[in-house]
ROTOR-930805 format. One record per residue (C-alpha): residue in three letters; chain; z, x, y. Coordinates in pm, whole numbers. Each point is the difference from the previous one (the first is absolute). Layout:
ROTOR-930805
+------+-------+--------+--------+--------+
: resn : chain :      z :      x :      y :
+------+-------+--------+--------+--------+
:  ALA :     A :      Z :      X :      Y :
...
+------+-------+--------+--------+--------+
end
This chain:
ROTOR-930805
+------+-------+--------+--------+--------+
: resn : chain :      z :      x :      y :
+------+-------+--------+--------+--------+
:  UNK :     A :  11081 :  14987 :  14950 :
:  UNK :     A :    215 :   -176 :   -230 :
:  UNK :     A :    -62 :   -339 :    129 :
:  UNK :     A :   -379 :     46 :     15 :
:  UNK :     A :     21 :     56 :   -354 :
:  UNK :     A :    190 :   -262 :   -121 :
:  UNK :     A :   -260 :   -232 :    291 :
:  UNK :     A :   -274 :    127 :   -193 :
:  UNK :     A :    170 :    -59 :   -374 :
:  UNK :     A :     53 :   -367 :    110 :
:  UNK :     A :   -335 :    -91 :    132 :
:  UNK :     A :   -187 :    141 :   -308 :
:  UNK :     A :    252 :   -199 :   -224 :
:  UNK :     A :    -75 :   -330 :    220 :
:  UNK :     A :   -423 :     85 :    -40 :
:  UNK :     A :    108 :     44 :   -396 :
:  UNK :     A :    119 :   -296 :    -38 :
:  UNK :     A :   -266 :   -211 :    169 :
:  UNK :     A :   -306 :    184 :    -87 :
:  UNK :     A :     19 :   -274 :   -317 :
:  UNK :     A :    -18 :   -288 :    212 :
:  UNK :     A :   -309 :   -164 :   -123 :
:  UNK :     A :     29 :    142 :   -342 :
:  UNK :     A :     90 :   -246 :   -250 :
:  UNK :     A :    154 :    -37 :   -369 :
:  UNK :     A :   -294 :     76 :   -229 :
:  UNK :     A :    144 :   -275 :   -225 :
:  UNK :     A :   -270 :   -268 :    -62 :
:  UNK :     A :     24 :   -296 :    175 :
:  UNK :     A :    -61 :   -296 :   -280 :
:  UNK :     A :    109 :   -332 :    -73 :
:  UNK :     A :     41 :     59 :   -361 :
:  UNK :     A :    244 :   -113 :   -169 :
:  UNK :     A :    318 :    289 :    -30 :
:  UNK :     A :   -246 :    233 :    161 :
:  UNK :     A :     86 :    330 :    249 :
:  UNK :     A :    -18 :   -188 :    317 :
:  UNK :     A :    -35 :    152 :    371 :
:  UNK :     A :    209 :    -23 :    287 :
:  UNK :     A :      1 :    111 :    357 :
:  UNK :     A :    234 :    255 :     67 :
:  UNK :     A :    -75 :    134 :    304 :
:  UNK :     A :     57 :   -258 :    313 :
:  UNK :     A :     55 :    122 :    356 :
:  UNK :     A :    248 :   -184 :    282 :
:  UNK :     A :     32 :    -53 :    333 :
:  UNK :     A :    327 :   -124 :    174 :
:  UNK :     A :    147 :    -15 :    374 :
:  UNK :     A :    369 :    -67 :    131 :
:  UNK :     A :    274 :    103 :    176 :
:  UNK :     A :    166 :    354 :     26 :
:  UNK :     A :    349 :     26 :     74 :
:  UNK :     A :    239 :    274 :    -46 :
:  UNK :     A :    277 :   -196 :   -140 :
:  UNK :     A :      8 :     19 :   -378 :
:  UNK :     A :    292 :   -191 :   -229 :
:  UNK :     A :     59 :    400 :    -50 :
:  UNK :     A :    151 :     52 :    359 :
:  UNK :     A :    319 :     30 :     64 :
:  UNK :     A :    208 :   -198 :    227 :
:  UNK :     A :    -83 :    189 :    289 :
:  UNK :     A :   -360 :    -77 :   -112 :
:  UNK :     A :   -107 :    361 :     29 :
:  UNK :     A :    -95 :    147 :    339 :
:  UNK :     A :    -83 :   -335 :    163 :
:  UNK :     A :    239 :   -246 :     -4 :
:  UNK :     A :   -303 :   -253 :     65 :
:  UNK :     A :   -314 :    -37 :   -133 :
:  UNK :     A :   -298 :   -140 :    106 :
:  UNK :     A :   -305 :   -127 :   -226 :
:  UNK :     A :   -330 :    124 :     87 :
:  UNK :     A :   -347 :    -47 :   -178 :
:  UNK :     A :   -115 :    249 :   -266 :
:  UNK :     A :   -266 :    -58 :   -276 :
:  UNK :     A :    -85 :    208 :   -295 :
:  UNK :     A :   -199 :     -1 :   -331 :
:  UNK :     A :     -1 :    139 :   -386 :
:  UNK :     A :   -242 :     66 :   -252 :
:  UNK :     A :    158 :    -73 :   -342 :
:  UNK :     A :    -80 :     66 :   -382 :
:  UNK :     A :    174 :   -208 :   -247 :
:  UNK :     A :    100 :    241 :   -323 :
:  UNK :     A :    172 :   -277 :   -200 :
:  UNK :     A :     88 :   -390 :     38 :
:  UNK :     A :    300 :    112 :    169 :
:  UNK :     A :    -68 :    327 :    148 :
:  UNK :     A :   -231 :    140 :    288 :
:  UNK :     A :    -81 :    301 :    202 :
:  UNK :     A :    -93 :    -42 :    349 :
:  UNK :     A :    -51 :    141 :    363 :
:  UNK :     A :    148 :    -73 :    314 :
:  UNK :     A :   -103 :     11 :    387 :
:  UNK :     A :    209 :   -127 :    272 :
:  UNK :     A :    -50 :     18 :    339 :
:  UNK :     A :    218 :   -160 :    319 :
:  UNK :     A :    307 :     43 :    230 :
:  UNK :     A :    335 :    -14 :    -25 :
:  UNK :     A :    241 :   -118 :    265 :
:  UNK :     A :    362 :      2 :     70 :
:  UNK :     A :    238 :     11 :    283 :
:  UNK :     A :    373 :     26 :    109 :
:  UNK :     A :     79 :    336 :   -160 :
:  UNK :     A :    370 :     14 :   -172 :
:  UNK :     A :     46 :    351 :     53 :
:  UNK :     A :    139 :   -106 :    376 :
:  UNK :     A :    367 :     56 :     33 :
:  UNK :     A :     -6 :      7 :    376 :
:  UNK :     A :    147 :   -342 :    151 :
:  UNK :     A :   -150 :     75 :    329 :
:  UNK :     A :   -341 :     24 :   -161 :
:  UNK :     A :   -245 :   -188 :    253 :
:  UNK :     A :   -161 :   -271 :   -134 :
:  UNK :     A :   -333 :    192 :      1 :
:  UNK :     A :    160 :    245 :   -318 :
:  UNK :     A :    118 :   -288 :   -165 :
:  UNK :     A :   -321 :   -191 :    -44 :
:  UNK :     A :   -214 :    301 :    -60 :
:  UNK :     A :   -160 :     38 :   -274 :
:  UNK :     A :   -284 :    182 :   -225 :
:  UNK :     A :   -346 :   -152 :    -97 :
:  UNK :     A :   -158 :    228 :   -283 :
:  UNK :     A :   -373 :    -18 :    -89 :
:  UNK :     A :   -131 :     63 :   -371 :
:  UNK :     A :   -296 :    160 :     58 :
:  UNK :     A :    -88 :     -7 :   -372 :
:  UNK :     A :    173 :     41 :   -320 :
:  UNK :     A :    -86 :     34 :   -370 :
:  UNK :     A :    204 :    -92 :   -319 :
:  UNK :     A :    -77 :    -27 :   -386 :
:  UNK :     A :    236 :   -276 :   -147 :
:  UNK :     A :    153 :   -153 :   -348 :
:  UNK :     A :    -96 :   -355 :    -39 :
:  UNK :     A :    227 :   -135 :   -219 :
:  UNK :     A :   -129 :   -394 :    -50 :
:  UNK :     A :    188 :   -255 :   -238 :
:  UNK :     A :   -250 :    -27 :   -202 :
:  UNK :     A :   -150 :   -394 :   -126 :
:  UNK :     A :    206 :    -92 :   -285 :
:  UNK :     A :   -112 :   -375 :     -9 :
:  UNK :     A :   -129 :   -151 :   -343 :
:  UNK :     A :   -231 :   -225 :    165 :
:  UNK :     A :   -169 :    119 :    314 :
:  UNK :     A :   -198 :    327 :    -30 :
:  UNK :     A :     38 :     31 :    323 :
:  UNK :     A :    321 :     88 :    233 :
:  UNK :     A :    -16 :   -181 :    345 :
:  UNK :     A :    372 :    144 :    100 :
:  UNK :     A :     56 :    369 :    -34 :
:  UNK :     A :    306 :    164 :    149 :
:  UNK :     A :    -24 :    395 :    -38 :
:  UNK :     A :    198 :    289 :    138 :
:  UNK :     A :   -164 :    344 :    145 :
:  UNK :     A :    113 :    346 :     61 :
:  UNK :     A :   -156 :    353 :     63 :
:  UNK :     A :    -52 :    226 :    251 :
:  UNK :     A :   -171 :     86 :    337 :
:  UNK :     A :   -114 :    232 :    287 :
:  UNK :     A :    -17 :   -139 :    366 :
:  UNK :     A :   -104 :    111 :    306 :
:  UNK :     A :    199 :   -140 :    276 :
:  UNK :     A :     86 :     37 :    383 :
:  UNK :     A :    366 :   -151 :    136 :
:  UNK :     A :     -5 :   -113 :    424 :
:  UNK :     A :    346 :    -34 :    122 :
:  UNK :     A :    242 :     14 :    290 :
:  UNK :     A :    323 :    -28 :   -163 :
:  UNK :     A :    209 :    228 :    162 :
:  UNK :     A :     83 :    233 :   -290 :
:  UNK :     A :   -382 :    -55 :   -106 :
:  UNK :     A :   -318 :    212 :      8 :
:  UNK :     A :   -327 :   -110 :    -31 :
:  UNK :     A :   -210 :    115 :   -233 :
:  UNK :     A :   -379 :    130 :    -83 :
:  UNK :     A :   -152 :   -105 :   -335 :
:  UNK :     A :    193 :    148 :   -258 :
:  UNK :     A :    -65 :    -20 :   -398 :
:  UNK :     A :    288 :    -94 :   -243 :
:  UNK :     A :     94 :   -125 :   -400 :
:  UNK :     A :     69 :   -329 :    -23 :
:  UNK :     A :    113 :   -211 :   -301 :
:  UNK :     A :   -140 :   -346 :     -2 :
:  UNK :     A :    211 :   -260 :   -186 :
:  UNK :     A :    -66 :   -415 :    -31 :
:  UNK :     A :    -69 :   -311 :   -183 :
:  UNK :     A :   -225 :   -308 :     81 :
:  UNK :     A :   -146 :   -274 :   -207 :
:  UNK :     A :   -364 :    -72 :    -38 :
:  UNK :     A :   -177 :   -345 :     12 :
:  UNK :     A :   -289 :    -14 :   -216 :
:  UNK :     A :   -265 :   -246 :    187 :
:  UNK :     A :   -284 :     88 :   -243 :
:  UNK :     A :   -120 :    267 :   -338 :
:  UNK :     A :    -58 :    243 :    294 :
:  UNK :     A :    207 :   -122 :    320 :
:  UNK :     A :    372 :     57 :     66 :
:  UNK :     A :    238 :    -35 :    304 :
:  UNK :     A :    239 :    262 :     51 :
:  UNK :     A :    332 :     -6 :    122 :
:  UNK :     A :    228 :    267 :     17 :
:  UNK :     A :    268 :    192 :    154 :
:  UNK :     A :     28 :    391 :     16 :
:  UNK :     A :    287 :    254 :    108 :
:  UNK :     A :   -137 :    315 :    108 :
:  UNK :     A :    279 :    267 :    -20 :
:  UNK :     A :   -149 :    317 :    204 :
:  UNK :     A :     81 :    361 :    -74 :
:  UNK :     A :    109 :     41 :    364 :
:  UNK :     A :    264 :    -63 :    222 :
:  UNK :     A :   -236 :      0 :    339 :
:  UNK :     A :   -222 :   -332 :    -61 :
:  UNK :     A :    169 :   -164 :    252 :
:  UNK :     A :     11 :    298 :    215 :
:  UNK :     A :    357 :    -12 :    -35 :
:  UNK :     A :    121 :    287 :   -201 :
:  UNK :     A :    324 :   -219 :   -227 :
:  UNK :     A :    212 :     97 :   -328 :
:  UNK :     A :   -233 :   -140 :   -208 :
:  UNK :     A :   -381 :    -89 :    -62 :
:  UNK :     A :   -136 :   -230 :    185 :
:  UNK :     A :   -149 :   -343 :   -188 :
:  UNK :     A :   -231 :   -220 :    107 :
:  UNK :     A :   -136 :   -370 :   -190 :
:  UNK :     A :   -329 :   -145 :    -18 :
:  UNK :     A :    -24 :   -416 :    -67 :
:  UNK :     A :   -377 :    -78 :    -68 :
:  UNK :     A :   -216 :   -277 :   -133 :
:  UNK :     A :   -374 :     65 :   -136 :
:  UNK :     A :   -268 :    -84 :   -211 :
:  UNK :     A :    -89 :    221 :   -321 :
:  UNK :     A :   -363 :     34 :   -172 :
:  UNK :     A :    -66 :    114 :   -367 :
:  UNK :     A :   -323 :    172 :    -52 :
:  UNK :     A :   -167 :    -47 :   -333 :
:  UNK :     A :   -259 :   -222 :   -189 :
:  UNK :     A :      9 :   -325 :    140 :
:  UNK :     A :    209 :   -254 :   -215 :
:  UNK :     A :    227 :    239 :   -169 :
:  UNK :     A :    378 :    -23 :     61 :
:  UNK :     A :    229 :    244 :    135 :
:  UNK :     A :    185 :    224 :   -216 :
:  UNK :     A :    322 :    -93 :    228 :
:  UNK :     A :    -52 :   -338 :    -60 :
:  UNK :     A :    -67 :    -26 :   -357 :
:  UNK :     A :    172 :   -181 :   -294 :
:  UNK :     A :   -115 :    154 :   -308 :
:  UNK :     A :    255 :   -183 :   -160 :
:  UNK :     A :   -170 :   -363 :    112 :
:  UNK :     A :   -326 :    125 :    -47 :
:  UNK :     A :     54 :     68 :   -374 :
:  UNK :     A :    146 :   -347 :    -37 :
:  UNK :     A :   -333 :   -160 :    161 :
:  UNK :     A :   -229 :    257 :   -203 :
:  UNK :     A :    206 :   -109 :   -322 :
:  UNK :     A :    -77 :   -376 :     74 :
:  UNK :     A :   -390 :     56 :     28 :
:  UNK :     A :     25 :    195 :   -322 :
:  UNK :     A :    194 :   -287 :   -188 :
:  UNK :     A :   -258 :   -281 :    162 :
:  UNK :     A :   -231 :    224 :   -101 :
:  UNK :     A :    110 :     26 :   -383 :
:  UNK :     A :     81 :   -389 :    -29 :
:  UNK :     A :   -337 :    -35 :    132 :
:  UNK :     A :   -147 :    238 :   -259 :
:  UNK :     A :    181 :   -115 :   -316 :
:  UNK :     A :    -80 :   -400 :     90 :
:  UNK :     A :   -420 :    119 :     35 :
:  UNK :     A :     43 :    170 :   -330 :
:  UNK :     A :    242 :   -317 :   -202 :
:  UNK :     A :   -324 :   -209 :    184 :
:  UNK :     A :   -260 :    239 :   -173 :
:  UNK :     A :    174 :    -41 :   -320 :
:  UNK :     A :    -23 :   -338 :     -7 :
:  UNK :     A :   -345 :    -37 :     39 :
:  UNK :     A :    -41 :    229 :   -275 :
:  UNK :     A :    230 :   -178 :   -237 :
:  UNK :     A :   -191 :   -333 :     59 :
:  UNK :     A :   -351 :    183 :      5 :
:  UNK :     A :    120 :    148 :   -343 :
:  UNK :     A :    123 :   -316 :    -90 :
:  UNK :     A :   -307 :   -216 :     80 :
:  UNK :     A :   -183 :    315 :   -155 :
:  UNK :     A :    221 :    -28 :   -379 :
:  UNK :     A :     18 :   -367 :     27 :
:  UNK :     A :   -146 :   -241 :   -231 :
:  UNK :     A :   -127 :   -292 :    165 :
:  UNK :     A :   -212 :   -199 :   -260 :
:  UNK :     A :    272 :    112 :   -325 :
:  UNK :     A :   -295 :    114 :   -199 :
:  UNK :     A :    208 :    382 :    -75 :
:  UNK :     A :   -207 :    130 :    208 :
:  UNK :     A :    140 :    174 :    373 :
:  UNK :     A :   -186 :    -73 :    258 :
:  UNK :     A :    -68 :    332 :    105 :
:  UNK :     A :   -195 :     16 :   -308 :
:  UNK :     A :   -111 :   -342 :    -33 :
:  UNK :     A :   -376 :    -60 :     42 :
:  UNK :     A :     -6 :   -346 :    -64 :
:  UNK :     A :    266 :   -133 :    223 :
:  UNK :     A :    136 :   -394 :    -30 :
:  UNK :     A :   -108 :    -48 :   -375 :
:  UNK :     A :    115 :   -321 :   -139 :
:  UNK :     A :    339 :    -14 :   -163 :
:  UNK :     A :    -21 :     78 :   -390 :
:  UNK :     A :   -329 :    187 :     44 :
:  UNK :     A :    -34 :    310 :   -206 :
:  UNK :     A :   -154 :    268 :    187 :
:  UNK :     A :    -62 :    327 :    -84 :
:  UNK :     A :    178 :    358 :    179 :
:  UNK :     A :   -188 :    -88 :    317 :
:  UNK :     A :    105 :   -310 :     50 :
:  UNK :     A :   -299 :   -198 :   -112 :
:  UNK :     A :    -32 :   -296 :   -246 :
:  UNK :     A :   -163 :    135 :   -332 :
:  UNK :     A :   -267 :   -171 :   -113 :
:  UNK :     A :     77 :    -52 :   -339 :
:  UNK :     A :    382 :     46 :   -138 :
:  UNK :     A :    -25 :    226 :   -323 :
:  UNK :     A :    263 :   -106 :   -293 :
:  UNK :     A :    283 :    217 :     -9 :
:  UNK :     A :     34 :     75 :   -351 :
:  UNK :     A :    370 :    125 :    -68 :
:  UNK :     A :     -7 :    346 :   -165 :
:  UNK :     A :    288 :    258 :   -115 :
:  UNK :     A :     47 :    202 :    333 :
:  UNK :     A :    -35 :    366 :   -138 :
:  UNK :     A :    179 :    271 :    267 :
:  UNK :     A :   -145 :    366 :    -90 :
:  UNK :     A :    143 :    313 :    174 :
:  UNK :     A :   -287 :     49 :    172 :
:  UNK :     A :     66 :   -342 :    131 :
:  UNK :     A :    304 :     95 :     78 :
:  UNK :     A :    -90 :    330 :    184 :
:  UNK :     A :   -261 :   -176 :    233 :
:  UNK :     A :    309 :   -210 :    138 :
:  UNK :     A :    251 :    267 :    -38 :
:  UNK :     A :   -247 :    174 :    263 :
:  UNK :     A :    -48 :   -283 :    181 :
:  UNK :     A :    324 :     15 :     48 :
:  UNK :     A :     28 :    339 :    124 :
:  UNK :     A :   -257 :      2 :    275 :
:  UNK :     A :    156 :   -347 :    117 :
:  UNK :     A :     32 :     57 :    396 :
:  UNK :     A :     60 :   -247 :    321 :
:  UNK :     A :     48 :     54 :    364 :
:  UNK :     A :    364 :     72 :     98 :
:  UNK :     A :    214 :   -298 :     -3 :
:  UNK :     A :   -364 :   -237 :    -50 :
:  UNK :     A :   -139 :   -136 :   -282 :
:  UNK :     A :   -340 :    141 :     90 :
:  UNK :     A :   -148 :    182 :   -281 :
:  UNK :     A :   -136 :    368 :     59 :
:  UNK :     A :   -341 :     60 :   -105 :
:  UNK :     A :    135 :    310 :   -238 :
:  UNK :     A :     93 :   -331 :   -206 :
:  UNK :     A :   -346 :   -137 :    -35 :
:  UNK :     A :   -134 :    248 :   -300 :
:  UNK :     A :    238 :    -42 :   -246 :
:  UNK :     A :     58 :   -342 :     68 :
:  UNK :     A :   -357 :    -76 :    -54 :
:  UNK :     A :     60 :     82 :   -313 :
:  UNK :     A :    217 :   -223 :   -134 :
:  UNK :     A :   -147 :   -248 :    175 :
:  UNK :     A :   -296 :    106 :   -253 :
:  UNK :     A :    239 :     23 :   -293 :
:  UNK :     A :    145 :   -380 :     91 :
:  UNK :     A :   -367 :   -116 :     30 :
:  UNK :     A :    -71 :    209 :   -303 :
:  UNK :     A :    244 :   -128 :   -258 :
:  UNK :     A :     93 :   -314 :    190 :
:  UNK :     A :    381 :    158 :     26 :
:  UNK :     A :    254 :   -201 :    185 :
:  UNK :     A :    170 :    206 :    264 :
:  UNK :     A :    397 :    -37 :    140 :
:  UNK :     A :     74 :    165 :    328 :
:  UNK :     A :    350 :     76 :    131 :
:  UNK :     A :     57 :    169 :    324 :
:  UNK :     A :    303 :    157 :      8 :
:  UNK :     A :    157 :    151 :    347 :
:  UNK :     A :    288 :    257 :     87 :
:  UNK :     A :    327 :   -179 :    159 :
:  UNK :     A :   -106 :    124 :    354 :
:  UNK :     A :     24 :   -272 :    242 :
:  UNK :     A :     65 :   -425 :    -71 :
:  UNK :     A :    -24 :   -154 :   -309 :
:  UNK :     A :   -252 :   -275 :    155 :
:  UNK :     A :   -183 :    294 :    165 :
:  UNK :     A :    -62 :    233 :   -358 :
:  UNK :     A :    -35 :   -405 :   -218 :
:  UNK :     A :   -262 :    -48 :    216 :
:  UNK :     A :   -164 :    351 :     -6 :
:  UNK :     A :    -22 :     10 :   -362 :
:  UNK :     A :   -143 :   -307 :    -44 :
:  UNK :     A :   -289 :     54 :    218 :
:  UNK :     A :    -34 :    326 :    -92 :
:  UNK :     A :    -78 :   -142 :   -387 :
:  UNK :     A :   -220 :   -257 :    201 :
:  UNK :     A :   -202 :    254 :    168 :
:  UNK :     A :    -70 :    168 :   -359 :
:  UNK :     A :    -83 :   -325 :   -173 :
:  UNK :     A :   -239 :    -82 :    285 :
:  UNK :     A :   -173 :    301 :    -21 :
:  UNK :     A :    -34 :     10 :   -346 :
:  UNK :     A :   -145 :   -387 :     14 :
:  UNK :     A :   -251 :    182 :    273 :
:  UNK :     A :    -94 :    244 :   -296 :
:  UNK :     A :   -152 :   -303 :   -227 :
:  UNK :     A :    397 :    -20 :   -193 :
:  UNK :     A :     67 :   -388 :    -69 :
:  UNK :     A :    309 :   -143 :    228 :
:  UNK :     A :    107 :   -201 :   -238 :
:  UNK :     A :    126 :    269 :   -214 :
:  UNK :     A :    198 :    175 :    246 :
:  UNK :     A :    322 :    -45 :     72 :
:  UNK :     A :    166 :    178 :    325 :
:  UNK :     A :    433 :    -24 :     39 :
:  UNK :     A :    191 :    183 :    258 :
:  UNK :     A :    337 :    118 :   -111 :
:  UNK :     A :     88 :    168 :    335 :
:  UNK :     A :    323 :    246 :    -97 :
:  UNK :     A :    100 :   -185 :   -285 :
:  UNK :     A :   -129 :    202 :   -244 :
:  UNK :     A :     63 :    394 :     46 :
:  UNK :     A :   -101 :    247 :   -212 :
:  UNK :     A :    215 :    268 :    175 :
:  UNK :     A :    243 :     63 :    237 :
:  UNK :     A :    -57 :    -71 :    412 :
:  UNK :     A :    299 :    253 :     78 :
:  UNK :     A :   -317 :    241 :     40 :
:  UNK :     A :   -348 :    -14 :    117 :
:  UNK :     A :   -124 :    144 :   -329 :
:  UNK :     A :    127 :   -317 :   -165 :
:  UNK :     A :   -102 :   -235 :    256 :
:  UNK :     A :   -402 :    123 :    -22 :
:  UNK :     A :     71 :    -69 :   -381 :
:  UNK :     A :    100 :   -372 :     92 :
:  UNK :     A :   -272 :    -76 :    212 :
:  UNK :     A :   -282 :    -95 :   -245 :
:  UNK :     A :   -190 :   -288 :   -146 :
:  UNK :     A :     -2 :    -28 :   -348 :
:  UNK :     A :   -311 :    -85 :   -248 :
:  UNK :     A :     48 :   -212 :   -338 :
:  UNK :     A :   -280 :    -45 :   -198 :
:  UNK :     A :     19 :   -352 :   -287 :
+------+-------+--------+--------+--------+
end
């Protein structure tokens, strides 16, 4: 009653375990970069070989049978793969087993008949769930392991019947014993999905009657095979077995870096068009103070006067010289100028918050025929060429407009200072927004 039990306990263990077999991590299969990846986990095997029932185990006397013979057997596994290193799988086995000249003979007069008799002992079918211990791929280069040695243990029920006419044997009906399976092998990996197996397992039996021999001790018997092994999965994806995650980080992390080099050299290329758009923009071919962003009558003769567009005026009205006379309210107009002053990070691009009040002293300069200084000033963030540079066409920029606003070139002056000139400290960013300015004069 026992023994049914326990039958019954094993077989429902065996369906448990392989009623996954086509189910597959739920992990997305991508080819992002540093993405969950899948793998196939579940593979099953097929091997054949040779049965035997010496084992390195056997004593000298080499158990029961002091000579074995190698018969045929063949056998198969279904296996799921937990971790890189470590799966779960289970075992059938089915064959005979052979020896002869039994060592438990003392007689001298023994005919020749008793000495070469022997016991051939058919595995009908047995069942095992194993350890698979693999040494898992360690290899910075190849994501992929084509030599894996592993080791397996477990245990298993088998139903087995022993023939024999040794003369202290008995023959046997189909009896059902523990056994614990023990081996190692190494696998070949042919392909993502393909491996050879070859392997060697012990089986050490919970009996003392395989053989049909009652001895002192269990019997053993050893299975040599060779075999093919197939991953089920997606298509393409590796085996968990197999797998470096090691080398594939290294390959991922070499995309990523062609990918950033790639990046930053598109984006140094994109800033240099805009520099030289903003350049050709700002610049002044014809000299006549007027940008050519601005300039509405482009290649004027040299010494022309032309007006804030750009254009040659028609007749040149005397300058008479007067007493410049500053008022406050002069002085506020610039003061908010000043104030409302803004330009695209880092650029010299005026914002169009800047336009209103600037308008107005471009009035007040047409006005009272003021002469105008600007000085852009700049923090001490970044090279000195970078912020001489930046100040001095950020002055440009607010000349030009105000020259687009009817205000006469000639009377404005624009100087970049870059950090020379602080008017706080840059230890904090309070005092560095202070420093970044451009400065009206009115003469």
């Amino acid at each position: 009653m026992n023994s049914k039990i326990t039958k019954s306990a094993l077989v429902l263990s065996l369906v448990g375990l392989s009623s996954g077999l086509f189910a597959q991590n739920s992990i997305s299969d991508t080819t992002a970069r540093f993405a969950k990846k899948e793998f196939r986990t579940w593979s099953i095997g097929l091997n054949g070989g040779m049965l035997t029932h010496y084992t390195p185990f056997n004593a000298d006397n080499n158990g029961d049978f002091n000579t074995p013979q190698e018969s045929w057997g063949y056998g198969g596994y279904i296996k799921k793969q937990i971790l890189p290193g470590f799966g779960l799988q289970a075992d059938f086995l089915a064959g005979k087993v052979k020896g002869f000249r039994p060592n438990d003979l003392t007689d001298l007069a023994a005919t020749a008949a008793e000495q070469n008799s022997g016991f051939e002992t058919r595995i009908d079918w047995s069942a095992a769930v194993k350890a698979n211990l693999t040494l898992a791929n360690l290899s910075l280069n190849q994501k992929r392991n084509i030599l894996s040695p592993y080791f397996t243990a477990g245990a298993g029920y088998m139903s087995s019947a022993a023939t024999t006419d040794a003369p202290k044997g008995r023959s046997t009906n189909y009896n059902e014993n523990w056994f614990i399976p023990v081996g190692a092998g190494v696998k070949l990996g042919v392909s993502k999905g393909v491996n050879i197996d070859l392997g060697y397992d012990v089986n050490f039996m919970k009996t003392n009657n395989f053989d049909g021999t009652p001895g002192a001790a269990n019997d053993r018997f050893s299975y040599a095979h060779a075999g093919v092994e197939i991953a089920l999965g997606k298509k393409g994806t590796s085996q968990l077995q197999n797998y470096s995650a090691i080398a594939a980080i290294r390959e991922e992390s070499a995309a990523e870096s062609a990918e950033l080099r790639r990046a930053l050299s598109t984006q140094e290329e994109n800033a240099q068009r805009d520099r030289e758009a903003y350049a050709k923009e700002m610049g002044d071919d014809d000299n006549d103070g007027v940008a050519n962003k601005f300039d509405k009558c482009a290649g004027t003769a040299a010494g022309t006067v032309v007006d804030g567009s750009g254009c040659p005026l028609k007749a040149v009205t005397p300058i008479i010289r007067e007493k410049v006379i500053v008022t406050t309210e002069d002085r506020r107009i610039v003061d908010e100028a000043i104030r409302n002053l803004e330009f695209d990070l880092g650029k010299s691009t005026l914002r169009s918050k800047s336009y209103t009040t600037l308008n107005r002293v471009a009035a007040l300069l047409v006005e009272k025929n003021f002469s105008l200084k600007l000085a852009g000033h700049t923090d001490n963030s970044g090279s000195m060429q970078l912020n001489l540079r930046l100040s001095k066409d950020r002055a440009e920029a607010v000349k030009a407009y105000l020259v687009s606003q009817g205000a006469n070139p000639s009377r404005i002056e624009a100087t970049g200072y870059g950090p020379n000139q602080p008017i706080a400290s840059n230890n904090s960013a309070d005092g560095r927004q202070k420093n970044r300015r451009v400065e009206f004069s009115l003469f």
